[in-house]
C-alpha positions in Angstrom: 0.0 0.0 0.0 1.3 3.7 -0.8 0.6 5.9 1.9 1.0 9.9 0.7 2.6 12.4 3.3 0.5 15.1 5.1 3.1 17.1 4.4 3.5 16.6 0.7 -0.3 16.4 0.5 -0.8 20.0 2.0 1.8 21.6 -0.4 0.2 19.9 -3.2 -2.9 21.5 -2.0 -2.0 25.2 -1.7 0.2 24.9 -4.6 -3.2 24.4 -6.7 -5.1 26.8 -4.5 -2.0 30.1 -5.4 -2.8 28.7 -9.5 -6.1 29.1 -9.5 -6.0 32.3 -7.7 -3.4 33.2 -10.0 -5.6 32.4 -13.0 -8.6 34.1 -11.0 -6.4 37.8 -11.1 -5.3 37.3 -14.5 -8.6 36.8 -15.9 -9.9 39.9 -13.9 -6.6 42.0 -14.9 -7.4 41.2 -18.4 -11.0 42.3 -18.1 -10.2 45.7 -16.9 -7.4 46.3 -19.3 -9.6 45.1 -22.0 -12.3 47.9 -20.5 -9.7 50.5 -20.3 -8.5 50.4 -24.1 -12.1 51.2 -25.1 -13.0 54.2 -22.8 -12.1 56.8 -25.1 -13.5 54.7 -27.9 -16.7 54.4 -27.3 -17.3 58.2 -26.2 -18.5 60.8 -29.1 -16.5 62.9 -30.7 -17.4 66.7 -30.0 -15.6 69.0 -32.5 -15.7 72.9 -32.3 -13.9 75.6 -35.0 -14.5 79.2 -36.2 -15.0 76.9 -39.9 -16.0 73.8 -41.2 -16.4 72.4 -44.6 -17.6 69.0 -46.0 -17.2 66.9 -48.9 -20.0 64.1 -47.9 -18.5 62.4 -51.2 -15.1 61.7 -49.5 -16.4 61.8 -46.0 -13.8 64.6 -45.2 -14.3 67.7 -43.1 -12.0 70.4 -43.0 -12.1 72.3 -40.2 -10.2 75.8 -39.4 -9.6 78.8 -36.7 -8.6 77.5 -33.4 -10.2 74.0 -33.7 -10.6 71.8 -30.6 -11.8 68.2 -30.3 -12.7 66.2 -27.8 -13.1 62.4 -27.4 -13.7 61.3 -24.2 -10.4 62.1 -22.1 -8.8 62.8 -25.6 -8.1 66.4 -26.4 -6.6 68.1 -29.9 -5.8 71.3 -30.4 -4.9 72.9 -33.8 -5.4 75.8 -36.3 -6.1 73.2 -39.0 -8.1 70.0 -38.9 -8.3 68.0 -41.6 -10.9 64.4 -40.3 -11.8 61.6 -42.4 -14.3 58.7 -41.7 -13.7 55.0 -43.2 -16.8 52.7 -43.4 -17.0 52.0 -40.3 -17.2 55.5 -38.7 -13.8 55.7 -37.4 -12.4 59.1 -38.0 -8.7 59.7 -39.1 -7.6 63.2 -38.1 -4.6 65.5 -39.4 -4.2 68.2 -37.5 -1.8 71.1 -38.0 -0.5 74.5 -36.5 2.3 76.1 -35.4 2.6 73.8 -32.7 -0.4 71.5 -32.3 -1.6 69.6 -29.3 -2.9 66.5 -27.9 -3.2 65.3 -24.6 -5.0 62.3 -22.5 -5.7 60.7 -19.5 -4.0 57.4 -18.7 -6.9 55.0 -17.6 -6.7 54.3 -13.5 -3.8 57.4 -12.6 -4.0 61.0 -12.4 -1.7 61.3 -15.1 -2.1 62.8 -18.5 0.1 62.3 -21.8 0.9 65.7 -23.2 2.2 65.9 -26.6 2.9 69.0 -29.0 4.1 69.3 -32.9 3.7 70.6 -36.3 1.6 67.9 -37.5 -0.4 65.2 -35.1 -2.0 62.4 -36.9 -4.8 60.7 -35.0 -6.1 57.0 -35.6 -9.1 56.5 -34.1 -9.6 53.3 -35.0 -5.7 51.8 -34.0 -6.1 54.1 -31.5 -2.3 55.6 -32.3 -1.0 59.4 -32.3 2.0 60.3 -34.4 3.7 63.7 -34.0 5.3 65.2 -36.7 8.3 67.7 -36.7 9.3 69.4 -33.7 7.5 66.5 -31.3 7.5 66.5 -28.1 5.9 63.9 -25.5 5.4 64.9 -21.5 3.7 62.6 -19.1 2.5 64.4 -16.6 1.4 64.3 -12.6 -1.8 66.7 -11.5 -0.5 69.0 -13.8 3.7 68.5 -12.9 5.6 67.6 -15.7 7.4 63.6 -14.4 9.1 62.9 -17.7 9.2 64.0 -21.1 11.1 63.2 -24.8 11.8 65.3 -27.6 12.7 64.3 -31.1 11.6 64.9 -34.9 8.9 62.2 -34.9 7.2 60.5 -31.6 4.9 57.4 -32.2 2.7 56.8 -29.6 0.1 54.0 -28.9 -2.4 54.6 -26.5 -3.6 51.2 -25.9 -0.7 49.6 -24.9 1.2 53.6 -23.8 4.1 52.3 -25.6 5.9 55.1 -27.9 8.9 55.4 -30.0 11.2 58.5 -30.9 13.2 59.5 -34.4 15.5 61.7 -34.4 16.4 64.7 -37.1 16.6 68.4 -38.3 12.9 68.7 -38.3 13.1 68.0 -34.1 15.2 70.8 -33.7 13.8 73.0 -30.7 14.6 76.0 -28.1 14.3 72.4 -25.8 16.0 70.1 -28.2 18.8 72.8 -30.5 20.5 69.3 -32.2 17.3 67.3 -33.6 18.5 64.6 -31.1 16.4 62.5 -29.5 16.5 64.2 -26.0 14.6 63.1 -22.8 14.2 64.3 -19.9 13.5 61.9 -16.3 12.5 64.3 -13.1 14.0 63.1 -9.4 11.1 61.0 -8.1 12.0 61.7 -4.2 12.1 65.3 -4.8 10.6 65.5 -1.0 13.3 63.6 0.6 15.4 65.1 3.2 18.5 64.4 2.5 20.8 62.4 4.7 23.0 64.7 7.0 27.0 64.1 6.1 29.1 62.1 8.6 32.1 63.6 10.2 35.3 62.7 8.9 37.1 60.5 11.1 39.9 61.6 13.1 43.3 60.7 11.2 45.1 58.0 13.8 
């Protein structure tokens, strides 16, 4: 007869027990972020301009004089707006100006990405930003700037808040003079008190 251990029993117990929990928080993690990725999505687009024109045709507006849209938590400002629709209502936006800007809320944090440049290019549908010649990218803490990235072209994917940076002449700023990709990192424990220096030690 085999006889199994207690001992060997109970860890095979709780071992199963921490999996499934395991699987349990996944599964739930997933949910939310599946939730989150669609917040903006799903919200109406509310545009507002000095001008607008339409080519139903095309399915292109062209909007002008300090244009401002807003989808959900997503914010564009531009002089120029150029938005197209596919055929499934998703909108493709082009906005321009002497410095354009987007900015939105990262889902779950009081934090907001802040981004500026020439040209944005929106994709409603992919849910990406691009920003075009003199780009720059700030994430940013009730309103404090935490880090921020400078370069000729920043892609940016607000699903998955991944983003990569080109560099080149067209990036070249008061912030950034050599078209370099340049970022910037703030001191996290800017509250710290600093540790008080130790006294030399007497020389034997």
């Amino acid at each position: 007869m085999r006889i199994k251990h207690p001992l060997k029993s109970c860890q095979i117990f709780f071992s199963k027990l921490a999996l499934c929990a395991f699987a349990i928080c996944t599964a739930l993690l997933s949910a939310t972020t599946a939730l989150a990725e669609k917040a903006d999505r799903n919200k109406q687009m509310v545009i507002d301009a000095g001008k607008a024109e339409f080519d139903e045709t095309t399915k292109t507006r062209v909007l002008t004089g300090n244009v401002v849209i807003t989808k959900g938590t997503l914010m564009i400002r531009a002089e120029k707006v150029t938005i197209k629709e596919d055929a499934q209502g998703f909108a493709y936006v082009v906005a321009n100006g002497k410095l354009a800007n987007f900015r939105q809320k990262r889902e779950g944090l009081d934090q907001y990405m802040d981004g500026a440049a020439e040209q944005i290019d929106y994709d409603a549908k992919a849910e990406t930003v691009k920003l075009i010649q003199r780009a720059q990218l700030k994430r940013l803490e009730k309103e404090k700037v935490a880090d921020e990235v400078y370069g000729a072209q920043i892609n940016y994917d607000a699903k998955t808040e991944f983003y990569s940076v080109e560099s080149g002449p067209t990036g070249q700023t008061a912030q950034n003079p050599t078209g370099r990709v340049r970022i910037v990192l703030q001191p996290k424990n800017t509250d710290a008190t600093p540790e008080p220096a130790k006294p030399a030690e007497a020389k034997k």
